[in-house]
Each structure stands twice: as C-alpha cells, then as structure tokens.
SEVEX-380892 format. One line per field, with one value per residue (C-alpha): residue in three letters; x, y, z. Coordinates in steps of 0.5 Angstrom, whole numbers, plus 2048, in hexadecimal, padded with zeros to 3 digits. Layout:
type = (ALA  ...)
u = (X  ...)
v = (Y  ...)
w = (Z  ...)
END
This chain:
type = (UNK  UNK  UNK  UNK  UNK  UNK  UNK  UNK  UNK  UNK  UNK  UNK  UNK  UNK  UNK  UNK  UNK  UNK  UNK  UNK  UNK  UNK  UNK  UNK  UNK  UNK  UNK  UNK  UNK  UNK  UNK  UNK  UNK  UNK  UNK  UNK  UNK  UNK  UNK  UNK  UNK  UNK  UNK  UNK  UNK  UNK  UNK  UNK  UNK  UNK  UNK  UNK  UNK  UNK  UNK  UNK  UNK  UNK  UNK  UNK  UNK  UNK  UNK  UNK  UNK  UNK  UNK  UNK  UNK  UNK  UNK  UNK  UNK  UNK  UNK  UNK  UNK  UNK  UNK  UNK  UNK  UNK  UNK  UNK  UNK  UNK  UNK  UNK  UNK  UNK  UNK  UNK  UNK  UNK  UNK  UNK  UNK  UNK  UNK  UNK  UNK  UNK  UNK  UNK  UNK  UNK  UNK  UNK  UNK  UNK  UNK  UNK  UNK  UNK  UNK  UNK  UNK  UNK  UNK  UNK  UNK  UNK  UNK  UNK  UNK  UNK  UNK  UNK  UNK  UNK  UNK  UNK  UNK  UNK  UNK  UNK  UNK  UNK  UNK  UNK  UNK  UNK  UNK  UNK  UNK  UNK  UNK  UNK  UNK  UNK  UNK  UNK  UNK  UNK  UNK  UNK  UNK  UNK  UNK  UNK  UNK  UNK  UNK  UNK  UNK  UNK  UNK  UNK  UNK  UNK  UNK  UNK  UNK  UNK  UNK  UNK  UNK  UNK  UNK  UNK  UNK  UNK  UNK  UNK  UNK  UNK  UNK  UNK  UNK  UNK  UNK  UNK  UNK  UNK  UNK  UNK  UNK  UNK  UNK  UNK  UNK  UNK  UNK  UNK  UNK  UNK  UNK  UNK  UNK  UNK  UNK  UNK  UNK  UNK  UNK  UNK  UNK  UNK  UNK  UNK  UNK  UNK  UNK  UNK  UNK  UNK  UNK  UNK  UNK  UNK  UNK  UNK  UNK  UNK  UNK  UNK  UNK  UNK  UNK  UNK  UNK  UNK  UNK  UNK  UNK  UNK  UNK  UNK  UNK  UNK  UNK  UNK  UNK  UNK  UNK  UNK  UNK  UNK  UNK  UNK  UNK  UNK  UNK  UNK  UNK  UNK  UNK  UNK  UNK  UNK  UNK  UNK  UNK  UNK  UNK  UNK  UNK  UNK  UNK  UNK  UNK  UNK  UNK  UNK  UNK  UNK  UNK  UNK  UNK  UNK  UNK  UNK  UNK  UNK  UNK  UNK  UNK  UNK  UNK  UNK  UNK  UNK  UNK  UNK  UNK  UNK  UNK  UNK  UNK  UNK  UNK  UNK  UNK  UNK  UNK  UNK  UNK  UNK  UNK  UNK  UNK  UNK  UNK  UNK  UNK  UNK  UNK  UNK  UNK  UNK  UNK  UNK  UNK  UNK  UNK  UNK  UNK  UNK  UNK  UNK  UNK  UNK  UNK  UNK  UNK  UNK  UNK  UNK  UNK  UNK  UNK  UNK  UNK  UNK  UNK  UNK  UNK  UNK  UNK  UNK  UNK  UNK  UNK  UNK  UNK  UNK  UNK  UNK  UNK  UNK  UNK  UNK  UNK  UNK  UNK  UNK  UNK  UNK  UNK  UNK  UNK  UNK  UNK  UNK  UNK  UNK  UNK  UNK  UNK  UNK  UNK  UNK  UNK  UNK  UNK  UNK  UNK  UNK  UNK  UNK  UNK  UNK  UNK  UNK  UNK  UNK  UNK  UNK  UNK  UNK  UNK  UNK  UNK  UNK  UNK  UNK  UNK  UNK  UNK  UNK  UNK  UNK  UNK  UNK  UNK  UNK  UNK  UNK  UNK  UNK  UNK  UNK  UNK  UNK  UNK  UNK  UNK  UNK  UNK  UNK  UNK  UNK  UNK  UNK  UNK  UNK  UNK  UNK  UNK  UNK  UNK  UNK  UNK  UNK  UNK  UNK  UNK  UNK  UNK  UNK  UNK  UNK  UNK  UNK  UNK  UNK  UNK  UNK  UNK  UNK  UNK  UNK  UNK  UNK  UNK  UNK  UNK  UNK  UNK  UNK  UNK  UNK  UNK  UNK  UNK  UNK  UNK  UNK  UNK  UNK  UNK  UNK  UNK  UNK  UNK  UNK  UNK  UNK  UNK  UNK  UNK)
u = (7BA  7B9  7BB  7B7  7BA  7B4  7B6  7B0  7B0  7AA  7AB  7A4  7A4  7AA  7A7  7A2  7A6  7AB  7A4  7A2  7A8  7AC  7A6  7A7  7AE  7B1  7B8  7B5  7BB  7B9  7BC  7B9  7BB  7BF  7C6  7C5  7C1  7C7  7CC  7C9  7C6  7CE  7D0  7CA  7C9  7C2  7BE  7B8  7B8  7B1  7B2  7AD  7AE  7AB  7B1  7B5  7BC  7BD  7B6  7B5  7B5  7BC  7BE  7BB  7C0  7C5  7C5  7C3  7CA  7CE  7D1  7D1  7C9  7C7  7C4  7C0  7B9  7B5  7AE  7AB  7A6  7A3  79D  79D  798  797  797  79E  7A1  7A2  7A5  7A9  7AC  7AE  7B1  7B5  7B8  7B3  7B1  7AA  7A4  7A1  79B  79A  796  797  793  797  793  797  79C  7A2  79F  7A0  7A8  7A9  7A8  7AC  7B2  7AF  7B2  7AA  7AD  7A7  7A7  7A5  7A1  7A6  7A3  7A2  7A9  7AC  7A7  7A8  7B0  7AF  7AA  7B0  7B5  7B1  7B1  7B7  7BA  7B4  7B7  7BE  7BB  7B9  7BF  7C4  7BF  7C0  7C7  7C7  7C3  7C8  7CE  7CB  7C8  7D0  7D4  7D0  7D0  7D8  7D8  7D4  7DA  7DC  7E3  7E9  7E7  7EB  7ED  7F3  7F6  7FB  800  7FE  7FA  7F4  7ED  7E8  7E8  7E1  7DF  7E3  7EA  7E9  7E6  7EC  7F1  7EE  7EF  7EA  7EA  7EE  7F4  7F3  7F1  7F6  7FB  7FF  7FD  803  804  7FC  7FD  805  808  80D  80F  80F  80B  80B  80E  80A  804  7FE  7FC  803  802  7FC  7FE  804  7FF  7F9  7F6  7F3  7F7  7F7  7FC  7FC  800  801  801  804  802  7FA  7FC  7F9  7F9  7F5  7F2  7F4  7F1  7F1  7EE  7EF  7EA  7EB  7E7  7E2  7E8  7ED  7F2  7F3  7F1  7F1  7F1  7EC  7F0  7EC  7EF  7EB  7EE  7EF  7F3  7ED  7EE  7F5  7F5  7F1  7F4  7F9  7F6  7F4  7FC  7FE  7F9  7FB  801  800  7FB  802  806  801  801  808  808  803  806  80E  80B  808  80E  812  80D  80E  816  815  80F  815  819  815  813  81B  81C  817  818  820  81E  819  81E  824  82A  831  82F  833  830  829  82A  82B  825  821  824  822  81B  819  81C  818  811  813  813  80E  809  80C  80A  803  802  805  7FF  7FA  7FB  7FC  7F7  7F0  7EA  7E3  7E3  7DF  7DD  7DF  7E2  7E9  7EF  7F3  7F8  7F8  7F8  7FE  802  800  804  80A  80B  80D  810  814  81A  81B  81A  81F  824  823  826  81E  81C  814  810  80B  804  7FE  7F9  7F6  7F1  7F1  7ED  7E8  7E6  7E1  7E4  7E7  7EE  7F2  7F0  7F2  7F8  7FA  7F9  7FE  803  803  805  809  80D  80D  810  815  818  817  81C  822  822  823  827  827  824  81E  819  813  80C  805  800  7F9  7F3  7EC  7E6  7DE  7DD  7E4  7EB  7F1  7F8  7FD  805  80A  811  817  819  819  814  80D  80E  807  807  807  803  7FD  7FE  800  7F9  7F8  7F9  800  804  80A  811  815  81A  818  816  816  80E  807  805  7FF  7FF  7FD  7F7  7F5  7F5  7F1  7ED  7EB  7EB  7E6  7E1  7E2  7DF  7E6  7EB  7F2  7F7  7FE  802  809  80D  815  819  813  813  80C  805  800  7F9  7F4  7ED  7E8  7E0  7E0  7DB)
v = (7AD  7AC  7B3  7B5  7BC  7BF  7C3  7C8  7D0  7D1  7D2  7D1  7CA  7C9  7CC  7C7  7C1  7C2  7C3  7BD  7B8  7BB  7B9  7B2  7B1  7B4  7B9  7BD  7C2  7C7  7C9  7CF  7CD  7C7  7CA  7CA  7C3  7C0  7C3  7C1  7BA  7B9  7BB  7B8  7B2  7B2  7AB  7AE  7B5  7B8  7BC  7C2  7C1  7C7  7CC  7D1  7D1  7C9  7C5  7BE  7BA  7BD  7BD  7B5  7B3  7B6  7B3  7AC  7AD  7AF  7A8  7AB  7AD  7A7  7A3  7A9  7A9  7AE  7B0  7B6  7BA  7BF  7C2  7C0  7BA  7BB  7B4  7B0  7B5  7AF  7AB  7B0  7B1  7A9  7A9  7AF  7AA  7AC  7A6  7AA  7AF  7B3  7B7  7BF  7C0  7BB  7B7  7B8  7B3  7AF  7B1  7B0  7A7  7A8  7AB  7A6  7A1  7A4  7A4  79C  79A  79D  79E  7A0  79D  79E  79A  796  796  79E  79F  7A0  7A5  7A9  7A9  7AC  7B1  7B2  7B2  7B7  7BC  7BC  7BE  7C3  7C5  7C5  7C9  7CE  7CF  7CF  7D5  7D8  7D9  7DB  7E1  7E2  7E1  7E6  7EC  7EB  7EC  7F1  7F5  7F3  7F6  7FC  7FF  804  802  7FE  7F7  7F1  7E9  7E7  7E0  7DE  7DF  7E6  7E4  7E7  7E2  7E8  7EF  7F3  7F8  7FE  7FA  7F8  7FF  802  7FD  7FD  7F5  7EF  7EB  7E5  7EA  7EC  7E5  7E1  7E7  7E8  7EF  7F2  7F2  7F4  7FA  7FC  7F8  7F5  7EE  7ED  7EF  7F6  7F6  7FD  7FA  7F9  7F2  7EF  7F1  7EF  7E8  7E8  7EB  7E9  7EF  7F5  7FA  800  805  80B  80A  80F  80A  80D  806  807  80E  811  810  80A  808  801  7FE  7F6  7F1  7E9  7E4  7DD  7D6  7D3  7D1  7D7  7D7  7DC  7DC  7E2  7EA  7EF  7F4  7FB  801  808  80D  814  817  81D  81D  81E  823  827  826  829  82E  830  830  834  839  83A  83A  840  843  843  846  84B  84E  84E  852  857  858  859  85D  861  862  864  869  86E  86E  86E  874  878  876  878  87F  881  87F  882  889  889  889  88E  893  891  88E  88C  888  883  883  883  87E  879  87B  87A  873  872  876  871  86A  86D  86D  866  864  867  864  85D  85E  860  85A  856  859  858  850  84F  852  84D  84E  84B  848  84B  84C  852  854  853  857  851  856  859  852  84F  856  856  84F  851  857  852  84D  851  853  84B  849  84E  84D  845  848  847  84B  84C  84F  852  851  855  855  85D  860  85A  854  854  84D  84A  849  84A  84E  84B  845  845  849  843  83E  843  843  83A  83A  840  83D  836  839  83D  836  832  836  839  832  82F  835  83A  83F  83F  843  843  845  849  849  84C  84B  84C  849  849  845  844  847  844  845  840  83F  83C  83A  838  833  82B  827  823  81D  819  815  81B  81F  81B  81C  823  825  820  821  820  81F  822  821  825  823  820  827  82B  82B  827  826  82A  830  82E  82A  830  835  82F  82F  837  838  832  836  83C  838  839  833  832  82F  82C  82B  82A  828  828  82D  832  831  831  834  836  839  83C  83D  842  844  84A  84F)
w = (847  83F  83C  836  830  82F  828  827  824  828  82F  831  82E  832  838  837  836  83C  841  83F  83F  845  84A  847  849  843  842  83D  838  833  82D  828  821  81E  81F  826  826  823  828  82E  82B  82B  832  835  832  834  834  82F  82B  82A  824  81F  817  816  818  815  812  812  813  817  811  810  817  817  812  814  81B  818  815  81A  81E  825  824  81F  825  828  826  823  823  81F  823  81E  81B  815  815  80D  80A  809  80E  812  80E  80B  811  813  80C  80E  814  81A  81E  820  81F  823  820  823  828  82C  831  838  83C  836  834  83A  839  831  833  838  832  82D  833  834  82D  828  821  81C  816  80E  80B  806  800  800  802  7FB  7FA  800  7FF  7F9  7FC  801  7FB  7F8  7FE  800  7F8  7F9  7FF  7FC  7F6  7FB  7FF  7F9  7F7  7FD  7FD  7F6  7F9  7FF  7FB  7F4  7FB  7FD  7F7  7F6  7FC  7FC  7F5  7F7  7FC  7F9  7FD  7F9  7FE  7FC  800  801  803  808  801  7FF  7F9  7F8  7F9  7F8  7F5  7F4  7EF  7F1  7F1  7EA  7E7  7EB  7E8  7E2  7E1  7E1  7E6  7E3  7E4  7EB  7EE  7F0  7EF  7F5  7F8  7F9  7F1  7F0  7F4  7F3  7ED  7F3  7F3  7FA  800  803  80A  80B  809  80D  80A  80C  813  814  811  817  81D  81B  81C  818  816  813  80F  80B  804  7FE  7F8  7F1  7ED  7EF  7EF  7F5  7FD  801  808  808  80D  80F  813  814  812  816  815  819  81D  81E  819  814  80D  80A  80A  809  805  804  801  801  7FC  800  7FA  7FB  802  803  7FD  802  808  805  801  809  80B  805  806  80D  80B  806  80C  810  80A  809  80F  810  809  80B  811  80D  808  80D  810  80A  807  80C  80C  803  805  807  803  7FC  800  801  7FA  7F8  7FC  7FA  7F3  7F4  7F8  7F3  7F2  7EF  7E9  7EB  7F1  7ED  7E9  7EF  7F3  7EC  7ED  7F4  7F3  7ED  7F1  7F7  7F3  7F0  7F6  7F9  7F4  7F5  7FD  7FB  7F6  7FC  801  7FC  7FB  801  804  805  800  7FF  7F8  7F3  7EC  7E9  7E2  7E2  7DE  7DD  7DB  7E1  7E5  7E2  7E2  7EA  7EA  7E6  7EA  7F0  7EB  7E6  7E9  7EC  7E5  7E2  7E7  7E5  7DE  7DB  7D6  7D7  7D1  7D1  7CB  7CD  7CA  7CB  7CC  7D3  7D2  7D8  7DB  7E1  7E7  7ED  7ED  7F3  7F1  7EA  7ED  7F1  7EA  7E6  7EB  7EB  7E4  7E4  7EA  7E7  7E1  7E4  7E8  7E0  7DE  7E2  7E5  7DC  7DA  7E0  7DB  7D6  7D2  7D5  7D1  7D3  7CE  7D0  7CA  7CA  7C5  7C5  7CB  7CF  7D1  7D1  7D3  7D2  7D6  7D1  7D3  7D0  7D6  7D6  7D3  7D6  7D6  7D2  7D8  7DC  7D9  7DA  7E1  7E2  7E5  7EA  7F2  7F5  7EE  7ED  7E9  7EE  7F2  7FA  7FE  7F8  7F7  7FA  7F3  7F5  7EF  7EA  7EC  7F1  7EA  7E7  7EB  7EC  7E4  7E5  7EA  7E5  7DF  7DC  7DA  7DA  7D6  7D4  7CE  7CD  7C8  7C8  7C5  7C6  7CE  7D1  7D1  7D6  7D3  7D7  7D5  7D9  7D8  7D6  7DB)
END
C-alpha cells in the first residue's frame, strides 16, 4: 500500500482527494498547513506528497524547497494540486523543486492513474530554453516573498516594543549571569538613564548599587528553582516599595535562558496601608482617651467644687493660698482633658473659618507642659486680631501637631533643649503660620525628600516616616502648600500657607 501526504488548508479539498485514492489502494495522511506538513513528511516518509501552493503562513513553493534540501526527504516526489492555473504557475512550481502539477478542480476519473504515474517515476519538465526566464521569475518572487515577510516582522517586532513600552510597570530580561538583555520605557524614565547604561549591566548594580547578587532577591531565586517567584522589597536606591515579580523563560528545548524581572511601585499603596493602621490605632488611643478623660473629670469636678466651696466658707491664709494652688491646677487640667476629648473625638471633614490662633494654642495646650519640661522654650508671635483661614480644624490640628512633635524630638534629641518659635501672619489672599526651631540642621540631600511617604531620619522604631508627607498632603487638598528651609546655625523652618475664607 503506497502512502500518499496530502498537504492542503482546506478541508473540503482533502475530503475530496482521501475519498477519491482510498478506494484505489491508497493510505492517505493529512496535515493542514506547512509545519505540520514538514513533521509528518518526516516521521511517515510517505512515497508522494501532494501539496497546496497557496497556504498560509509558509507557502508550497517554500515548503517545496525546503523539502528538496532536506537529505532524508529529497527523493520523495512533489506534486503541486492548486488553483492557480494562471500562466508560469507550472513552471514556477517545477522550478521550486516540484516533480509535477495538478490543475484544480481535478478530473476524478483521472486523477487516481495521473498519481499512479508520478508514484511510477513522471517527472514534468520546463522547456530548456524558458528555464532562465522562470528562475528569474522564481527568483523575483521568492526576494518578493522575502521582502513581504521581513516587513511583517518589523511590524510585529515595532507593535511588541510598543506594547513592551506602554506597561506602565518597570519590566526588564535578564540573562542566566544577571545582565539586563531588555528593559522597557518605565525602567529607564524611572532610573533616569539611557539605555547604553542599563543593558548590559548587571541587575543587581542597576536596581541596588551592589556588587553582588541579592540572596533575598526573587530574581535569584527564580535562576535557582526555575520558577516564578514573587516578593516585597522597600528599596531606598530607587526610593519606594516594589512588587517583584519573576518568571523563567526556556528555549525550544527546556533550558533556562533568562528572567522576566517586573517591578511594580506600591510606594502609594503601602502609605495607605499604613495610614489605615496608624488611624485605627489612633481610633484605638482615642477611645481610651475619651474613656480616661471621662473617668478623671468626675474626681477633678469635686475637687474644683471643694476647693471653690472652702474658699467660699473662708480659711487660714496659709491654707488659701494652698487651695488657690490646687484650684488653678485642677482647671489646667481640667482644660487639658477637654482639648484631649476634643481631638480624639471623630469629625466629618469640613470647610469652615478656622482661628489659627485658636488652633495651635489647642495643640500647645497638650504639648506645652512636655516641651517645657524638655527645657524648650516656646515663643509666641501672633499676629492679632486672629488670621482666619479655610479649612477643617481637626485636620489642620493633626498638621500642627506633626510638626510640633518633630521639633520637639529635633531638639531635646541635639541639645536636649532649644528655642521653638510660632508666627502666625496674614495678606490679601492667604494665611501663614510658621514654626522655627533652633535644632540640628536638614541636610540638602534630605530636604529634597522630606515630603516624601516613609522617609525619616529618625532612629529604627522612632518614626514611619509618614508625618510629614500626610501633612503635605492634607494642606495640598486645602489649596495650601507647605514648605521647608534650613540653614546652620539658624535651625529649621517650617511655613504653612492657608486660603483665607
């Protein structure tokens, strides 16, 4: 039984073709494109191959030659069975290395004694002296053909660059040695470096200014397991906090080759995160605030009202001047209690005029006595009568009280005392009020990042980092800005500057 490979794209065809020769003795196998045409002409070594020129992807006349020069299938005759019946179409296809033509549709009474004499040794010929022209016909085609396919893959490769490029995350490749292949547009805007400084580098000095690999790494893990990986990594070189994700790549043969390396900034995210956690803490302190300053108004309520009645009902002077003492302290704290319970308390936020006066003195009335106590000196410049500004109190209290507490933790931890200055001033259109200390200087490297989430020069577990960039951020949603100076010798500066109503 002679085994026939019927290459065609169109399955009718192939219907037709396998009813029409399995009758007569033949095995008939099918394949429905090229590549597949070339895999089992390989395994089945059949005795003829009938084959379409007009397929997709790789045509006859390239899967022709590619046949023709492959030593294990060079002796098996080719017939082309095609529509296109146009003139040269046969000898366009001999010259490509096919031992006949068929013409579609084909003649079924014929067709199974034309097969049977190209498997008995027909060869079609071209006329010798039209042999030239049609090669170079041929020729023509195939640098046509050629042409054709070198743009198409320029397409692909440019519509791949630039979806490689339009990822917003930092995606790069890197070789089985850590040296970055390939890196899209994100990484090199957010590196700030042209790519002549980046591929080619080992990823390890790109991305954490080592010389070595990080065993922590995902990268390196995946280059040891073969597997994608996946980790959470604050990096203070590119400043921020990244998803790293990884993912082998193999060649056609199973072997590793590279890594996918995907970065994605979560900087934001984890600010929120934590801004979540801080004020479910703070919800927490709250309540226990409310809860004790509940508890300690009842007891400094009779003590107030004895000391009030004794003073009424007459005493000793020394005794007097004793009760005046405790009547005074009670009130102080009494006032303490009541700023406590109102800062704690929850508030919607809203616009309305603010005394700013009135606003810091209500932070001072909780941080005064510390401060003092810390051997700082706080002084006072109001401006009066009050500048009013626009905005939300609690809000604006929590600001005052971030840079208050960063200034008193400047200077008792430089001098373990210090001069701390508030001003409060107005003009046409805004409201300022500023807070100057006498504590160590901000360094010009710093001071660029002061405002930004998780920044701190404190001491490990002495801060998040977080202050500062909330207080930006809340004057920002104000139409406010906030600013920084500092200057040796002169300490440190910070303004804020407010809409007025």
């Amino acid at each position: 039984m002679k085994t026939i490979l019927y290459i065609e794209d169109d399955a009718v065809s192939r219907t037709l073709v396998r009813r029409v020769l399995e009758p007569c003795g033949y095995k008939i196998i099918e394949a429905s494109n090229a590549r597949d045409g070339l895999k089992m002409a390989t395994a089945y070594k059949p005795d003829l191959i009938l084959m379409d020129i007009n397929m997709p992807g790789m045509n006859g006349y390239e899967l022709t030659t590619k046949m023709k020069d492959t030593f294990a299938l060079s002796s098996i005759p080719i017939v082309a069975l095609t529509s296109l019946a146009s003139e040269g179409e046969r000898e366009m296809a001999i010259m490509a290395g096919c031992d006949g033509f068929i013409a579609k549709p084909i003649d079924v009474d014929r067709f199974p004694d034309i097969i049977a004499e190209y498997l008995s040794g027909k060869r079609d010929e071209v006329d010798p002296d039209k042999k030239s022209h049609h090669l170079k016909e041929y020729s023509r085609r195939l640098v046509s053909r050629l042409e054709d396919k070198i743009n198409d893959l320029s397409k692909a490769e440019k519509e791949w660059e630039d979806t490689f490029n339009a990822i917003s995350d930092m995606v790069s490749i890197h070789n089985s040695e850590h040296v970055i292949t390939k890196a899209n547009l994100s990484l090199y805007k957010r590196l700030k470096l042209p790519a002549d400084k980046i591929i080619g580098e080992k990823c390890y000095k790109i991305f954490h200014n080592r010389t070595e690999p990080c065993e922590d790494c995902p990268c390196n893990k995946t280059m040891k397991t073969f597997k994608p990986e996946t980790s959470e990594m604050q990096n203070p070189y590119l400043g921020g906090v990244f998803l790293i994700n990884t993912y082998p790549i193999f060649d056609e043969k199973g072997k590793f080759i590279s890594v996918v390396y995907v970065a994605i900034d979560i900087t934001e995210r984890k600010q929120m995160e934590e801004q979540v956690l801080q004020m479910e803490k703070l919800s927490e302190i709250g309540k226990l605030v409310s809860s004790v300053a509940h508890e300690l108004n009842n007891p400094l309520t009779g003590i107030i009202g004895y000391a009030e009645h004794l003073l009424e009902i007459g005493v000793p002077p020394e005794a007097e001047k004793g009760l005046k003492i405790i009547l005074k302290e009670s009130e102080r704290s009494t006032k303490i209690i009541r700023s406590l319970l109102d800062f704690s308390r929850k508030h919607k936020p809203e616009r309305e005029e603010v005394n700013v006066n009135s606003l810091i003195e209500s932070i001072l009335t909780l941080k005064g006595y510390q401060m003092k106590s810390d051997s700082i000196n706080i002084v006072k410049e109001f401006k009066e009568p009050a500048p009013l500004a626009k905005g939300d109190f609690h809000q604006l209290q929590q600001v005052v009280l971030n840079i208050i507490n960063n200034a008193h933790y400047a200077m008792h931890q430089h001098n373990k005392k210090g001069v701390f200055t508030i001003r409060t001033s107005e003009d046409d259109l805004s409201v300022l009020f500023s807070f100057e200390n006498d504590g160590p200087v901000i360094k010009k490297e710093d001071m660029k990042k002061i405002f930004e989430p998780f920044f701190t020069t404190k001491e490990a577990g002495k801060g998040t980092g977080l202050g500062l960039s909330i207080c930006k951020k809340i004057i920002s949603e104000h139409g406010g800005t906030i600013e920084a100076e500092s200057e040796v010798g002169k300490g440190s500066r910070f303004t804020v500057k407010l809409p007025k109503p």
